[in-house]
C-alpha positions in Angstrom: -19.6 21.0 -45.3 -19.7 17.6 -43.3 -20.5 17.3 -39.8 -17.1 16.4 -38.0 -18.9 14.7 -35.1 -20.5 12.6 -37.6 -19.5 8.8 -38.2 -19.4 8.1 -42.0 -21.5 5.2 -43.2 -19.5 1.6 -42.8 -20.8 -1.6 -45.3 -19.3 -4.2 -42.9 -21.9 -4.8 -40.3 -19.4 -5.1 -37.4 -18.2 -1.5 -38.1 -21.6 -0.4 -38.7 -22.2 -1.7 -35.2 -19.4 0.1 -33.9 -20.1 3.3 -35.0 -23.7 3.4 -33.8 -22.3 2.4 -30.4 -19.6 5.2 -30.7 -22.0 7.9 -31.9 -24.1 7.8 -28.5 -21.1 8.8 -26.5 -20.2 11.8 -28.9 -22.8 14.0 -27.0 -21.1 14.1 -24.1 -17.6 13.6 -25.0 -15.2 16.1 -23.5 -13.1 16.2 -26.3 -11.9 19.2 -28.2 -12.0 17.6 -32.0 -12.8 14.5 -33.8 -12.8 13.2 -37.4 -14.0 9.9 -38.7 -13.3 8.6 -42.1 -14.1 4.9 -43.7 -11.9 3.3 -46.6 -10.5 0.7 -48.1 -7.0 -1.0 -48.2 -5.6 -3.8 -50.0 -3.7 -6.6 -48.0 -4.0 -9.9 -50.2 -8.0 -8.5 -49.9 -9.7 -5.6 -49.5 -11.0 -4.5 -46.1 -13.0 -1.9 -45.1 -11.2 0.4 -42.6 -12.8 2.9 -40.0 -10.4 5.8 -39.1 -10.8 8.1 -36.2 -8.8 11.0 -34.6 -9.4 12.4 -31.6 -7.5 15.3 -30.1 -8.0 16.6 -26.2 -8.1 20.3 -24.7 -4.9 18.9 -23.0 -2.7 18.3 -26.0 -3.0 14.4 -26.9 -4.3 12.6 -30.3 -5.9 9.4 -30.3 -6.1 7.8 -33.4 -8.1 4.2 -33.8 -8.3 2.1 -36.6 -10.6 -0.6 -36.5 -11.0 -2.9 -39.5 -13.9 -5.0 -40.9 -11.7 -8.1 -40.1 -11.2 -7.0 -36.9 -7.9 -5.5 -36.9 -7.4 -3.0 -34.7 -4.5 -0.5 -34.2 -4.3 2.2 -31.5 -2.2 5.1 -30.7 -1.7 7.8 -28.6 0.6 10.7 -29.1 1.3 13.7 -26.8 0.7 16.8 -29.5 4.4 18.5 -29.6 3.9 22.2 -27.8 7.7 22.7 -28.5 9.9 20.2 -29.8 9.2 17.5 -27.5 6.1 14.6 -28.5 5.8 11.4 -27.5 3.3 8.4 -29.2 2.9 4.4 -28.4 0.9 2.5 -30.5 0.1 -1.2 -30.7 -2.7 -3.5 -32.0 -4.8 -5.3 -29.8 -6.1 -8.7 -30.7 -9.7 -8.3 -30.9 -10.2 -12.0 -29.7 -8.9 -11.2 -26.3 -10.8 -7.5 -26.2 -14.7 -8.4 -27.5 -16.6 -5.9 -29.7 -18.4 -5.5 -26.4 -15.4 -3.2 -25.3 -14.0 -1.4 -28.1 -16.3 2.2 -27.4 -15.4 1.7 -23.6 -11.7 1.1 -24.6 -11.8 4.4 -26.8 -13.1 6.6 -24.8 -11.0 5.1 -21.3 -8.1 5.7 -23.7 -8.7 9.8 -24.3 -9.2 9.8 -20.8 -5.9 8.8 -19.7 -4.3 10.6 -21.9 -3.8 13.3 -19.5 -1.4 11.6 -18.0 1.1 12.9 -20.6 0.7 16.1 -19.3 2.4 14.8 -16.0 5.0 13.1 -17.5 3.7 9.3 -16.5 3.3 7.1 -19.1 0.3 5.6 -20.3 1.3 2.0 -21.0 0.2 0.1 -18.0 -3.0 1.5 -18.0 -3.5 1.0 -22.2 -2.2 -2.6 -21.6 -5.2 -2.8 -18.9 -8.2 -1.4 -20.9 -6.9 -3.0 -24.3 -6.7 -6.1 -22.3 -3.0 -6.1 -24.1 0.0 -7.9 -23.1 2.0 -7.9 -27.0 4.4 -5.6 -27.6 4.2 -1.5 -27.9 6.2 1.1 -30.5 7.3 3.9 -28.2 8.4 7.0 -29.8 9.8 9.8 -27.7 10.1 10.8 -24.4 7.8 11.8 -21.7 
């Protein structure tokens, strides 16, 4: 059985160098599960495509997928603990963010998502720390 804390082994070099970053803050990470998986999909070309989830002890997933073109998609869902979930997702432009700040953004992001748990949403401060200002999918209700 695979490690689950373990980042699979990326070709491109700018995931490669994303993962190695990411790896030294899974030691002390505070979260209660995550799961990494690379791949490929087809758009006109094939890219190489690392996947991660992350779910939180208080009920949120974040889910990041970071492309070896640079195209990144994030989302964060509140978990449904009845019938009620809630998830915005968006893609940053990597141009405006730097690979510099894609772990800090990541980890920033699980952070807030407590927030769900008080019913404020998390937008204003995703828009910060993704440096984002394009538009959001919004699905639910806090």
């Amino acid at each position: 059985m695979s490690d689950p804390w373990k980042i699979p082994l990326c070709h491109s070099e700018f995931l490669q160098d994303f993962a190695e970053r990411l790896s030294r803050h899974l030691g002390s990470h505070g979260w209660r599960s995550f799961c990494a998986d690379v791949d490929t999909y087809e758009d006109g070309e094939t890219f190489e495509r690392l996947r991660l989830w992350i779910s939180t002890y208080t009920g949120a997933e974040v889910c990041l997928n970071l492309c070896e073109d640079k195209h990144i998609w994030v989302c964060l869902a509140a978990l449904p603990k009845s019938t009620d979930s809630f998830k915005i997702d968006f893609h940053p432009d990597f141009a405006l963010l730097g690979s510099h700040r894609l772990v800090d953004a990541l980890v920033e992001t699980v952070s807030i998502s407590t927030r769900l748990n008080y019913d404020e949403s998390p937008e204003p401060l995703l828009r910060e720390i993704w440096n984002f200002s394009g538009e959001v999918n919004i699905e639910g209700i806090i």
